[in-house]
C-alpha positions as CSV (number, residue, x, y, z in Angstrom):
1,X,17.0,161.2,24.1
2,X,18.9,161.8,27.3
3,X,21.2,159.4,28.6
4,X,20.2,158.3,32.5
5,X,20.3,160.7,34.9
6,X,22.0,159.1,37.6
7,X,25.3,158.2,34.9
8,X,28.5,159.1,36.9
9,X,31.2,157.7,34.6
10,X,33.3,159.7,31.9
11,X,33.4,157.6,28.6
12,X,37.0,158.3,26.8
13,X,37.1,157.6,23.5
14,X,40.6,156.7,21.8
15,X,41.4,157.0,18.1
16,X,43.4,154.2,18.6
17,X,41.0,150.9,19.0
18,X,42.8,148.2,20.3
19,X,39.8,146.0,18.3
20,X,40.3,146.9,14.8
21,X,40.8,143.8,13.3
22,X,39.4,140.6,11.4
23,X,38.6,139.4,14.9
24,X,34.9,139.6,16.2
25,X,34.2,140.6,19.4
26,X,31.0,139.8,20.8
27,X,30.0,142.9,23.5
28,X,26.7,142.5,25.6
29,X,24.4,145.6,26.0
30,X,23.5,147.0,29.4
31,X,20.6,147.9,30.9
32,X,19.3,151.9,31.2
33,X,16.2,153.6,32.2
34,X,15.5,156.0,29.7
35,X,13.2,159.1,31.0
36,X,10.0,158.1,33.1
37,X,10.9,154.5,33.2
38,X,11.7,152.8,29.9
39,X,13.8,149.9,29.6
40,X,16.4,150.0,27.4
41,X,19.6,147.9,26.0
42,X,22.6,150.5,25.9
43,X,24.8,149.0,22.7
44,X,27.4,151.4,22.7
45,X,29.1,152.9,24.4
46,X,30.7,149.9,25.5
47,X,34.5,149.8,28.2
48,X,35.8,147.6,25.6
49,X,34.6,149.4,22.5
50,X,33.4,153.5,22.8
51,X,32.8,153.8,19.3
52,X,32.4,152.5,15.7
53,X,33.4,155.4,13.2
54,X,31.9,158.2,14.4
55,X,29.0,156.3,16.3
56,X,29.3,156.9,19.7
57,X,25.8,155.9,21.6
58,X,23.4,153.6,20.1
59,X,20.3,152.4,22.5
60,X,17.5,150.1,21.5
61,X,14.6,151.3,23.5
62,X,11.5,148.9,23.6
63,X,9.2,146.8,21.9
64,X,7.7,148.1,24.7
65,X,3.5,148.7,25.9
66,X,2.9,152.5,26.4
67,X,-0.6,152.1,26.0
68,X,-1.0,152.9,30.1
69,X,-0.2,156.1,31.4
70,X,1.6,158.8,29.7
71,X,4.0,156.9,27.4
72,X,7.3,157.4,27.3
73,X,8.4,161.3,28.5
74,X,11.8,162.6,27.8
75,X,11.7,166.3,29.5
76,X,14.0,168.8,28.6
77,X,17.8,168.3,28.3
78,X,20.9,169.9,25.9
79,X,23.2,168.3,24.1
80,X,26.8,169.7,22.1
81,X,28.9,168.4,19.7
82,X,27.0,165.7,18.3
83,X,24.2,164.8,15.8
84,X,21.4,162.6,17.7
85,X,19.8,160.1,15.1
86,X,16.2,158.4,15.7
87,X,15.1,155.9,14.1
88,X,11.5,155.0,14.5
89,X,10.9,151.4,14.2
90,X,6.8,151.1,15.8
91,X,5.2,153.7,17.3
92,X,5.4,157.6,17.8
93,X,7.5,160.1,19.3
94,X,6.9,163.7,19.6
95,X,10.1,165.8,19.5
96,X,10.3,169.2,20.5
97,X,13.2,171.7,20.3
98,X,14.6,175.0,21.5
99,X,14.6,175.8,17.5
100,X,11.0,175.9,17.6
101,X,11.2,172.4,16.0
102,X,7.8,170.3,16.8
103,X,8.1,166.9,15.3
104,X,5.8,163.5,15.0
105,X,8.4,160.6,14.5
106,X,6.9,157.7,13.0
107,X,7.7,154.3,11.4
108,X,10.3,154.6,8.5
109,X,11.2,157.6,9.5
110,X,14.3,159.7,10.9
111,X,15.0,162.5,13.3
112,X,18.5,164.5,13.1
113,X,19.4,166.9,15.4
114,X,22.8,168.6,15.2
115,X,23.7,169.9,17.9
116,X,26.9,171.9,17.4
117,X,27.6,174.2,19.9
118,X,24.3,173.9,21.6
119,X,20.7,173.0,21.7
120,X,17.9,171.3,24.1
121,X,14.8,169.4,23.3
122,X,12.2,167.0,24.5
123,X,10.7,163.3,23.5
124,X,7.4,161.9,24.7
125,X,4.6,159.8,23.5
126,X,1.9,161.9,22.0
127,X,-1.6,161.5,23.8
128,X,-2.9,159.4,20.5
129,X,-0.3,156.8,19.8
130,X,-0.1,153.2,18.8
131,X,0.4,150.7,22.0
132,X,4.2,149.7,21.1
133,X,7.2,151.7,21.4
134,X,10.1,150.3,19.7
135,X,13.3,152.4,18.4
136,X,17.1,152.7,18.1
137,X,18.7,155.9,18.6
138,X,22.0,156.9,17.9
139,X,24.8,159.5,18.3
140,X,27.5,160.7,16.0
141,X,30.2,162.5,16.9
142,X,31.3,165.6,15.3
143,X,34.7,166.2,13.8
144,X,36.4,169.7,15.0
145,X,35.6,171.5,12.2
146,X,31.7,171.0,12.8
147,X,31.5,170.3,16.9
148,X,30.7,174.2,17.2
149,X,28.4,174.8,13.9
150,X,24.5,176.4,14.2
151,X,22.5,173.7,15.8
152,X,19.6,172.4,13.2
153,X,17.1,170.1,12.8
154,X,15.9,167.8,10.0
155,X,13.3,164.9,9.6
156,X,13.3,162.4,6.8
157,X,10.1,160.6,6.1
158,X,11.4,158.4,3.2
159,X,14.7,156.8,2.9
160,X,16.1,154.7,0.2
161,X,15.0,150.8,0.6
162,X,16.6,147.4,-1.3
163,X,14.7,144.4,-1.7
164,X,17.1,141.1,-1.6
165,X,16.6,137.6,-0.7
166,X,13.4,137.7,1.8
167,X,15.0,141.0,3.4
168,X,14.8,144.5,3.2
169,X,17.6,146.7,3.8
170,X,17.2,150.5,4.4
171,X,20.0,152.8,4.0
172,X,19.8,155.2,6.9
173,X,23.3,156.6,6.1
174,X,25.6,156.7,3.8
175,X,25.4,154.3,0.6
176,X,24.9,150.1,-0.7
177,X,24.9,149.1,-4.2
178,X,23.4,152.3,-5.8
179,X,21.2,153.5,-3.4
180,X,22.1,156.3,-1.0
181,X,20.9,158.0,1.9
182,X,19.8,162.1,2.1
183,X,20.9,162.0,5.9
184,X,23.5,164.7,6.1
185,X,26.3,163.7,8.5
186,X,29.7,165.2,8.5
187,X,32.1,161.7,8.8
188,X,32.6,158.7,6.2
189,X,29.6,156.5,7.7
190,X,27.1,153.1,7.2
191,X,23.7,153.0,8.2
192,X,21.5,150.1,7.6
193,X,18.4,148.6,8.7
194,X,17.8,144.9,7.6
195,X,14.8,143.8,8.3
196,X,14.1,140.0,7.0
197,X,10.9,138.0,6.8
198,X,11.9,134.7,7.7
199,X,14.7,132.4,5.8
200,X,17.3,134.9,4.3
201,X,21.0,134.6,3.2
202,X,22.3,138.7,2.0
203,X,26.4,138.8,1.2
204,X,27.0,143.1,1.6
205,X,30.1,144.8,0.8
206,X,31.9,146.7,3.0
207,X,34.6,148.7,3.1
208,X,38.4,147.8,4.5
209,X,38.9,151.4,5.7
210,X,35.8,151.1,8.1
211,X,35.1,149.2,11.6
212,X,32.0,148.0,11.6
213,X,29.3,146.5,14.4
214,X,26.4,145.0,14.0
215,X,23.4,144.1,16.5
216,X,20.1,142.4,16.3
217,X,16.9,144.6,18.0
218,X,15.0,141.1,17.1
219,X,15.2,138.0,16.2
220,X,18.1,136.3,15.8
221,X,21.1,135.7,12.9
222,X,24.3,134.4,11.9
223,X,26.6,136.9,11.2
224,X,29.7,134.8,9.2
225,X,28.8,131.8,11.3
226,X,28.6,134.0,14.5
227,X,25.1,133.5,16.6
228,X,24.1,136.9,18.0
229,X,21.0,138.0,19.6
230,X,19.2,140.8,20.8
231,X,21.1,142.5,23.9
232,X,25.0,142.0,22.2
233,X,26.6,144.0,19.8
234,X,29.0,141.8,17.4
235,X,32.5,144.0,16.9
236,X,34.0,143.1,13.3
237,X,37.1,145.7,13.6
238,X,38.3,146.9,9.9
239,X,39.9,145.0,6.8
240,X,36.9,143.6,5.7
241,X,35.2,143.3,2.2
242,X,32.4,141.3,3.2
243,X,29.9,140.2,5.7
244,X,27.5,137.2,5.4
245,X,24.0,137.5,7.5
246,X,22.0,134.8,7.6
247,X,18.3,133.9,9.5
248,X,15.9,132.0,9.7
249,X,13.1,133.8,11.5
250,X,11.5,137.1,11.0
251,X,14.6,139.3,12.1
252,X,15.5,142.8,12.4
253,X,19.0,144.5,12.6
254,X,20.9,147.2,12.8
255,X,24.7,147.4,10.9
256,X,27.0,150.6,11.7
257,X,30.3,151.5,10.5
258,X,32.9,154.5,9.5
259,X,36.3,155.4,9.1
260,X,37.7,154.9,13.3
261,X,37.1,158.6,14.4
262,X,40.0,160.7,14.2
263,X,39.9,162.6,17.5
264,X,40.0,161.6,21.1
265,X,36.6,162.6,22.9
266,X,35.4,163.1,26.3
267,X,31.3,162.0,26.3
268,X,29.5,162.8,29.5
269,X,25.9,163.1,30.2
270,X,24.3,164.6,26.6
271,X,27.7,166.1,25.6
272,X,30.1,165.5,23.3
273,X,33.3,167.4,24.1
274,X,37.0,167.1,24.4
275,X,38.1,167.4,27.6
276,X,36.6,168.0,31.3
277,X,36.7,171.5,31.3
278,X,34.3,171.9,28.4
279,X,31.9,169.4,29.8
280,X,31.9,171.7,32.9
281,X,31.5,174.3,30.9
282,X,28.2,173.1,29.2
283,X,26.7,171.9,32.6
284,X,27.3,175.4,33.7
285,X,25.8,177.1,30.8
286,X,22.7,174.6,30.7
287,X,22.0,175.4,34.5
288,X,22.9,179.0,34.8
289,X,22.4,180.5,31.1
290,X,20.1,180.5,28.4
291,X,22.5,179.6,26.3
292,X,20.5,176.3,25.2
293,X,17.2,177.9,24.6
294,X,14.0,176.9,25.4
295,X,12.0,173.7,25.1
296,X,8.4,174.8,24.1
297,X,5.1,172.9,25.0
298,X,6.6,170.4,27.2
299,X,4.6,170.0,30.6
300,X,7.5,169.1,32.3
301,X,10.4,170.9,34.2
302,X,14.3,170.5,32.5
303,X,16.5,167.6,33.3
304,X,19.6,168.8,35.5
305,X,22.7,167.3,34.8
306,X,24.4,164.8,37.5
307,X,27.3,166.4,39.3
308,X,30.3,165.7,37.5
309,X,33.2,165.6,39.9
């Protein structure tokens, strides 16, 4: 998934967040257009929050109707340095990559792309598709030692799920209790999904080391007495053993966290990098070079990158 086109800012992120603490901070989305005109809330990054761990974009696209016209269409577009993470919540998605990756994304499942040093792909609705669109996608930063690896693709179609207390929780990265996920990512990371059917009360460990956010795609919950609601992401910082999430109405939501990332980073456009001269760099090599491959099948042109001054 691209970010939007017409994006001008440079998003620094410092090792040093000024959040991490028992304090919650409650952070309200923003608005984006994703591709050919898809509403969606834009979690992180956020000016007073970049990233949690190593998570360093997280969109909720939808529910959304794509049952007129073409769906939702994603056309070409690279990305370095990072791994992107979909997860499909109703619907389908159709990836495509410069790999030779073609991909059906559907409920329960997950799409991971590494990127490394370099790679492009496409998203769109397929022509037969269900008439709601909903998902979260994510990105996660690479450490040094992996920011320039092969690119690669994988797709999960089952992950590890707990039933507890009129919810359940799927691990989409990283471990809880003594189940744990296959997604292969290269920082010290929590993934969950919870999704609850009405009343539920669910006390999760965490860990002190890690920050943690969490956000509701629907629905509504207490988080340790907090309200939150779709659109805001609630900040919990580090030190924490515990979290208590509590509903009372068919709910779904999304929990993060990691070890604060250990590296400053410079995130422009679909790139990942560390300063401005490799983000030039990239934009050069995705205009000029084929040094991102080719996107396959797509009846689309490439997406050029905004000028980055």
């Amino acid at each position: 998934m691209s970010t939007e086109s017409s994006k001008k800012a440079v998003a620094h992120a410092s090792t040093q967040q000024e959040n991490n603490s028992t304090s919650a901070l409650l952070l309200p989305a923003r608005e984006a257009m994703l591709g050919e005109g898809m509403l969606v809330r834009r979690l992180l990054p956020h000016r007073q929050q970049r990233m949690i761990g190593a998570w360093c974009f997280f969109d909720h696209a939808g529910p959304a109707d794509v049952s007129q016209g073409r769906g939702m269409r994603v056309g070409p577009h690279p990305h370095t340095g990072l791994q992107t993470f979909s997860w499909m919540i109703e619907g389908e998605i159709l990836h495509r990559d410069s790999l030779a990756f073609e991909q059906l994304l559907q409920p329960g499942q997950v799409n991971l792309m590494t990127a490394g040093k370099g790679i492009s792909h496409s998203e769109e609705s397929p022509e037969s598709r269900s008439s709601t669109l909903q998902l979260a996608q994510f990105w996660i930063a690479l450490p040094e030692s992996q920011r320039f690896r092969e690119p690669a693709f994988e797709h999960y179609p089952d992950l590890p799920r707990i039933e507890k207390n009129n919810a359940v929780i799927t691990v989409l990265v990283g471990a809880l209790f003594d189940e744990v996920s296959p997604v292969e990512v290269y920082s010290p990371l929590l993934g969950l999904d919870i999704q609850t059917s009405g009343e539920s009360s669910l006390s999760l460990p965490l860990k002190p080391e890690f920050e943690y956010g969490i956000a509701v795609l629907t629905g509504s919950a207490q988080v340790n007495g907090e309200s939150i609601y779709p659109g805001q992401l609630l900040y919990l910082g580090q030190d924490r053993t515990q979290i208590l999430i509590e509903t009372t109405e068919v709910s779904q939501i999304i929990l993060i966290g990691g070890e604060p990332f250990a590296e400053d980073i410079m995130m422009y456009w679909n790139f990942v990098a560390r300063n401005k001269d490799e983000v030039l760099e990239s934009i050069r090599l995705w205009h000029e070079t084929d040094h991102f491959g080719v996107v396959e099948g797509y009846d689309g042109s490439p997406i050029r990158s905004p000028e980055l001054k």
